[in-house]
C-alpha positions as CSV (number, residue, x, y, z in Angstrom):
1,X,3.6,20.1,11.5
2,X,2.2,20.5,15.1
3,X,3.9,18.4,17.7
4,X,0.9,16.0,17.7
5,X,1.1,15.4,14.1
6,X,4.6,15.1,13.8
7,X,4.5,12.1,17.0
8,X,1.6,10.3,15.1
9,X,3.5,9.9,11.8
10,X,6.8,8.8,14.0
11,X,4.4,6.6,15.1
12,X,3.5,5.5,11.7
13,X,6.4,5.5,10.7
14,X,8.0,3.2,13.2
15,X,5.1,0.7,12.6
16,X,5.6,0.8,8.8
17,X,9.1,0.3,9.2
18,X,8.9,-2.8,12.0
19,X,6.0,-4.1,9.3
20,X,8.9,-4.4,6.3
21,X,11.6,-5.8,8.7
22,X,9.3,-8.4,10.3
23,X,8.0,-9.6,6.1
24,X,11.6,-9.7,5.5
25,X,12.9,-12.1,8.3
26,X,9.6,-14.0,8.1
27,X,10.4,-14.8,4.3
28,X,14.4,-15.4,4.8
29,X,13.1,-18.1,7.6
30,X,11.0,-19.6,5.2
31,X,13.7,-19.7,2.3
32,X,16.7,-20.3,4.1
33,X,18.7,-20.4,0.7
34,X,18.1,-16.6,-0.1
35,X,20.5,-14.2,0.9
36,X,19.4,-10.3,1.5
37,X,19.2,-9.2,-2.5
38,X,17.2,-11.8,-3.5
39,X,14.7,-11.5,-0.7
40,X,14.3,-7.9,-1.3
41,X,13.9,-8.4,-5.1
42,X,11.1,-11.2,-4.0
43,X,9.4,-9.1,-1.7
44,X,9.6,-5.8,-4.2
45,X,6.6,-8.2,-6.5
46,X,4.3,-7.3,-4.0
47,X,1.6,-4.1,-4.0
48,X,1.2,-4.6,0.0
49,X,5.4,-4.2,-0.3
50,X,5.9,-1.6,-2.3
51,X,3.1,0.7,-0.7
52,X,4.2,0.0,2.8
53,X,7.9,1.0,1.9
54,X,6.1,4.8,0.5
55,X,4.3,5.2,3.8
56,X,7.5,3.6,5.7
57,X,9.4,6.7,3.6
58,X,7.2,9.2,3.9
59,X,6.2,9.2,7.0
60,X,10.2,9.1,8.3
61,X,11.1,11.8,5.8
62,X,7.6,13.8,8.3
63,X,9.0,12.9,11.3
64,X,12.9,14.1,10.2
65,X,12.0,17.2,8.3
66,X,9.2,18.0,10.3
67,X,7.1,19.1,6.7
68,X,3.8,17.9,5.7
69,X,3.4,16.6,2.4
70,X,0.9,18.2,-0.5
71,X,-2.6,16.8,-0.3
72,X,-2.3,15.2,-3.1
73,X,0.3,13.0,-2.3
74,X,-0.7,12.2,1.6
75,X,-4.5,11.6,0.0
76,X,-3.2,9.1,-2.4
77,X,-0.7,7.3,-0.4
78,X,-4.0,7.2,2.6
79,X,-5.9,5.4,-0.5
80,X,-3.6,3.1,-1.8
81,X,-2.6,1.6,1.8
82,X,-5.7,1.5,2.4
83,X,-6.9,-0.1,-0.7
84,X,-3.7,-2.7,0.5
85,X,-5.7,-4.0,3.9
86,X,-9.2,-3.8,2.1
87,X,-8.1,-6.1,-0.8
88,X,-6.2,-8.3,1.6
89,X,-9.4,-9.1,4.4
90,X,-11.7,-9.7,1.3
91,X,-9.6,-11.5,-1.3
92,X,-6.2,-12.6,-0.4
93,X,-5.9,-13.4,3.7
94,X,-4.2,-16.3,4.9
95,X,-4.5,-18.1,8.2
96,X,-1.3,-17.8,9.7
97,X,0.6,-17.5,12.7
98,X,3.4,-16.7,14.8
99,X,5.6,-14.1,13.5
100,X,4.1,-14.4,10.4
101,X,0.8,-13.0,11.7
102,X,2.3,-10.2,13.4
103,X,4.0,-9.2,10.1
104,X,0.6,-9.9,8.4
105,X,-1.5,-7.7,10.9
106,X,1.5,-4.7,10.8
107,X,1.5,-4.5,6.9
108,X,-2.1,-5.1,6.2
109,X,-4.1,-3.6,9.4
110,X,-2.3,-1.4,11.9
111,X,-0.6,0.5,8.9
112,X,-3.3,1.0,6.5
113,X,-5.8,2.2,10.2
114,X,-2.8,4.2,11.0
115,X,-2.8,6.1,7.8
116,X,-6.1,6.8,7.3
117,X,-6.6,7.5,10.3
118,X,-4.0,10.3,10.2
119,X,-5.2,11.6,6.9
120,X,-8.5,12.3,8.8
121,X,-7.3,14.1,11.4
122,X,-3.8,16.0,10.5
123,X,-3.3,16.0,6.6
124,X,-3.8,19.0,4.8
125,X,-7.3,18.3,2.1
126,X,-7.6,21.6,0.1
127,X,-7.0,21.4,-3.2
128,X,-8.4,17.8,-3.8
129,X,-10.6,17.4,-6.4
130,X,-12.1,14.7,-8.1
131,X,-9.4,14.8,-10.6
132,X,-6.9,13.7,-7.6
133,X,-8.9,10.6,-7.7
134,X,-8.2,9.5,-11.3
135,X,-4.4,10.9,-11.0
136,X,-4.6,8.6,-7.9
137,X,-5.0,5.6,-10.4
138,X,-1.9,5.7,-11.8
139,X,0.1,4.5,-9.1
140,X,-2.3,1.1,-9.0
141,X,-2.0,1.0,-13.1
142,X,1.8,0.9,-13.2
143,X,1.9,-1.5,-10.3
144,X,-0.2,-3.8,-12.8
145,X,2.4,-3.5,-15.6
146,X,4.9,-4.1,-13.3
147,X,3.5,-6.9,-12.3
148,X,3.0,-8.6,-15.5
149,X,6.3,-7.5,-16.5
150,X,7.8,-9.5,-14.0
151,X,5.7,-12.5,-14.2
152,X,6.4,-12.8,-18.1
153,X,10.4,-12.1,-17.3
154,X,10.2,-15.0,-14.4
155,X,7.0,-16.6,-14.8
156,X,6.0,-15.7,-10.7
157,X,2.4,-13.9,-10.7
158,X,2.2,-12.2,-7.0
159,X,-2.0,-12.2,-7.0
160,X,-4.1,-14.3,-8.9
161,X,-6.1,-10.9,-10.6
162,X,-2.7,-10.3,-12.4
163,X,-2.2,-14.1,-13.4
164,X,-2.7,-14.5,-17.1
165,X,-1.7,-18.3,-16.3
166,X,-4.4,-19.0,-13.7
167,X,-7.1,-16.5,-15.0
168,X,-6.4,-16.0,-18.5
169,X,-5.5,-12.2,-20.1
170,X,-9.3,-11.6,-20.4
171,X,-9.8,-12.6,-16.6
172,X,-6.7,-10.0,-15.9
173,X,-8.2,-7.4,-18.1
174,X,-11.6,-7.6,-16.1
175,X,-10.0,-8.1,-13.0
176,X,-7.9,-4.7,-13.8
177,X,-11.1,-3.2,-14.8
178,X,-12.8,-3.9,-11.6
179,X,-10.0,-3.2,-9.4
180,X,-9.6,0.6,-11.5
181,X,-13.2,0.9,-10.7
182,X,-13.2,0.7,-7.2
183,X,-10.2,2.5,-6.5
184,X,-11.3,5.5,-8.4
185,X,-15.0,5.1,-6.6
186,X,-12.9,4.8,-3.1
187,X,-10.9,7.9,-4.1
188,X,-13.7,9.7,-5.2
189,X,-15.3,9.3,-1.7
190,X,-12.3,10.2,0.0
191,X,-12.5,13.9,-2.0
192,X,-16.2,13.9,-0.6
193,X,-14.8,13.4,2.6
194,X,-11.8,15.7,2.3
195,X,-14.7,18.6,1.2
196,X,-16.5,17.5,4.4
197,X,-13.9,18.3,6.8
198,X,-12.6,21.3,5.1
């Protein structure tokens, strides 16, 4: 990694990291009753979660080692945070405030711009093919199990799209289906792009 690759995903990494720390004292404040374990295991329901802790570990694992990842995995892991802030503004955002907004805005803006925006300019693209997009998928697909898993083991849904209680299994099924679509068609773009700049 050059020396201005390698500050940018400190960078990253650093804002990934404060991201995580800030959701996790933001949700002890507002459940007072849960001690560490149980607000990890809460938080660990959540996509936006469980992506920002890849980036987080990636992108300290750059910084320490000083090694680019394959394409393949840096292009996925640009998509799926990505994905994370694009769901978020159009289906899921709250009004909040305080230090819940600056969590909000770390895991759902500055890290997902972050990302991408060192995937444009440092990651390595060759190799990427449109096949990368479907394999790209599965990450997304066995969050969706997961999900359900959990919600039928503790009866908590994190999004409405994977509620079979609020939607229905049909209204998961297409919501899964629509979801799948546009993540392959935004990884399918990102290939085009990646053959652009090669």
């Amino acid at each position: 990694m050059t020396l201005p690759a390698r500050l940018f995903a400190t960078l990253i990494a650093l804002v990934a990291v404060a991201g995580l720390v800030l959701q996790f004292v933001t949700y002890r404040i507002g459940h007072p009753g849960a001690d560490a374990l149980e607000t990890v295991w809460s938080l660990a329901r959540y996509f936006t979660i469980l992506t920002n802790t890849l980036v987080a570990a990636t992108f300290t694992l750059m910084t320490v080692r000083g090694r680019m990842p394959g394409p393949l995995w840096i292009g996925g892991l640009t998509l799926w945070i990505a994905i994370v802030g694009v769901v978020y503004y159009a289906l899921l955002a709250n009004s909040v405030s305080g230090l819940d907004a600056v969590a909000d805005r770390l895991v759902h803006l500055a890290t997902p711009l972050l990302t991408a925006v060192f995937w444009l300019f440092y990651a390595p693209k060759h190799a990427l093919r449109l096949a990368s997009a479907a394999i790209w998928l599965l990450w997304p697909l066995l969050y969706v199990a997961y999900a359900l898993l959990r919600g039928e083991l503790d009866g908590f849904y994190p999004y409405f799209f994977v509620d079979p209680t609020r939607i229905g299994w049909d209204g998961v099924l297409r919501w899964s289906a629509l979801l799948g679509v546009s993540f392959a068609a935004a990884g399918g773009l990102q290939v085009g792009i990646a053959r652009l700049l090669r």
